[in-house]
C-alpha positions in Angstrom: 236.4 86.4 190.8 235.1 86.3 194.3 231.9 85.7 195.2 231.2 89.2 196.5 231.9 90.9 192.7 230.5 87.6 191.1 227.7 88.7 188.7 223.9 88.2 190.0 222.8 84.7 188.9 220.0 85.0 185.8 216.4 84.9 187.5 215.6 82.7 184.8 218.6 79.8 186.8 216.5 80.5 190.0 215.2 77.3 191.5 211.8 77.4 193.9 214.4 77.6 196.7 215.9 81.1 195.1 212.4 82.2 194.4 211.8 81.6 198.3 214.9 83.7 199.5 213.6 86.5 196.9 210.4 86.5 198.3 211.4 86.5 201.6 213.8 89.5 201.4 211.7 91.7 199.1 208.1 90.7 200.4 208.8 89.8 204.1 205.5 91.2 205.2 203.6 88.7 203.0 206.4 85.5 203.3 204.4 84.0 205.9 200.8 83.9 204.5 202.0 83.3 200.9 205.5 81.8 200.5 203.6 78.1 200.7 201.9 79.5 197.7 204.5 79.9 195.8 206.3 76.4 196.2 202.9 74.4 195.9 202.7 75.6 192.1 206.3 75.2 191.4 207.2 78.9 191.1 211.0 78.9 189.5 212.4 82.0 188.1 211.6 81.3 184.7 207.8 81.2 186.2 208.0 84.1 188.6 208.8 86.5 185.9 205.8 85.7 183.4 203.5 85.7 186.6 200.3 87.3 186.0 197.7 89.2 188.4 195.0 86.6 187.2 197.8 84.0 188.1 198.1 85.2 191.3 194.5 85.7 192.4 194.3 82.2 191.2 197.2 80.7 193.2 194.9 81.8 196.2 196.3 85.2 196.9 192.8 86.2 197.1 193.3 90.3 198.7 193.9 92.4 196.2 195.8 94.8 197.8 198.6 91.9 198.6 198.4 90.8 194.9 199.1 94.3 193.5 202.5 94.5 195.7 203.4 90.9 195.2 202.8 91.5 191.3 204.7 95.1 191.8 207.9 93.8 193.3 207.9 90.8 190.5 207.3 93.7 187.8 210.5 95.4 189.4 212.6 92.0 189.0 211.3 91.5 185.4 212.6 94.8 184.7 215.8 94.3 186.5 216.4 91.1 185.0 215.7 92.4 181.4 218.1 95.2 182.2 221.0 92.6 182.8 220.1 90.5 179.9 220.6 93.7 177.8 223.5 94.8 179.3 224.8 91.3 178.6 224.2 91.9 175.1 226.2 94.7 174.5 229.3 93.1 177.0 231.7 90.4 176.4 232.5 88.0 179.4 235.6 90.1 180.1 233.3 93.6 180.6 234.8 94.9 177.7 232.2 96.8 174.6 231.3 94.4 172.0 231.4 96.6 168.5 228.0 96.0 166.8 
């Protein structure tokens, strides 16, 4: 399998240096003011995804405009990474159906 088709690595694998490349691509606007942030508390995947808006504010992302779309784009990776998980469920290492 080459790296191109390999399989997206599980958010919950995701070091604070993964977290920091996520961040950057999908919050680029806010990367410079809040990225520190994120590595001062230790954010891993397992972390980002149970992120809270109270957790947030209290990390020191005090505008609550920037909060909202930081906590939007982690709500959209939650979901995404659930969706895999699932999917992951219901396939076999090989892609093919497992009978339930």
């Amino acid at each position: 399998m080459t790296r191109a088709s390999a399989p997206p690595r599980p958010v919950y694998l995701w070091s604070v240096a993964d977290v920091q490349k996520w961040f950057r691509r999908h919050l680029s606007e806010y990367h410079t003011s809040y990225s520190e942030h994120f590595v001062q508390h230790d954010i891993t995947g397992v972390a980002l995804v149970r992120l809270t808006r109270p957790q947030l504010q209290n990390m020191g992302i005090g505008d609550p405009r920037h909060r909202e779309d930081i906590y939007r784009e982690i709500a959209k990776l939650r979901l995404k990474s659930d969706l895999l998980e699932i999917r992951n469920v219901y396939t076999n290492v090989k892609g093919d159906a497992v009978l339930v």
